[in-house]
N, C-alpha and C positions, 0 to 999 in steps of 0.2 A: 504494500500500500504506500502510495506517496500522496504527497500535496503540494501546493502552490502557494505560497503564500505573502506577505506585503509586512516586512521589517518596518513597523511606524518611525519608530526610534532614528535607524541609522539611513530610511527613506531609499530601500529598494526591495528586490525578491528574491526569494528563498524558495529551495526544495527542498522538504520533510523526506527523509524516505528508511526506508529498513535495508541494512546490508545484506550480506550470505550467512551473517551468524544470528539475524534477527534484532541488531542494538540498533537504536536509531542514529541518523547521522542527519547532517544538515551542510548541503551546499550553497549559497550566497551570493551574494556581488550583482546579482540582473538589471540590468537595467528598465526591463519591459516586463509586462507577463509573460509575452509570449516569448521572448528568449528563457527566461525559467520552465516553463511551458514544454520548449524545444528540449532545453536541457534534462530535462523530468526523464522524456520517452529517451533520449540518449543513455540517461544513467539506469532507466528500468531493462533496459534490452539488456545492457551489461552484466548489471545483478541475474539476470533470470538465466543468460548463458556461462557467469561463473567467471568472466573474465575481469572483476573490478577487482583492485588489490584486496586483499586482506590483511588481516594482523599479520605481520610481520613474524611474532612468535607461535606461529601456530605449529602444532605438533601433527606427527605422522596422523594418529590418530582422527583428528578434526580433519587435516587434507583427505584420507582417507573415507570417513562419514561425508563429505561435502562431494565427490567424486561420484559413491555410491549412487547417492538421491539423484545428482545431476542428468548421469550418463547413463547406468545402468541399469536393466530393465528388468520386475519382478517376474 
């Protein structure tokens, strides 16, 4: 799930979204809706095919459960 939304404060747009491990994160800086907008469907393609970075510490473990769900089929 993501969202789009209007930083009153610092006076631009933001994207809400959930990573591959499910924490939330938050991307910034838009100047428009629709560039946040564009950037949403750019960051949701990536999340859903597995290619956005992740923690850096992640262990075999996690790479391996995050592989499984991804690619592999029941």
């Amino acid at each position: 799930m993501a969202k789009v939304r209007k930083n009153k404060r610092a006076n631009y747009w933001e994207v809400d979204y959930l990573d591959l491990f499910g924490k939330r994160k938050v991307k910034g800086g838009f100047k428009t809706k629709v560039e946040a907008e564009s950037a949403m469907v750019d960051i949701l393609s990536k999340v859903q095919t597995g290619t956005t970075p992740g923690d850096c510490k992640m262990t075999f473990k996690e790479a391996s459960e995050i592989f499984m769900r991804l690619h592999a089929s029941k």
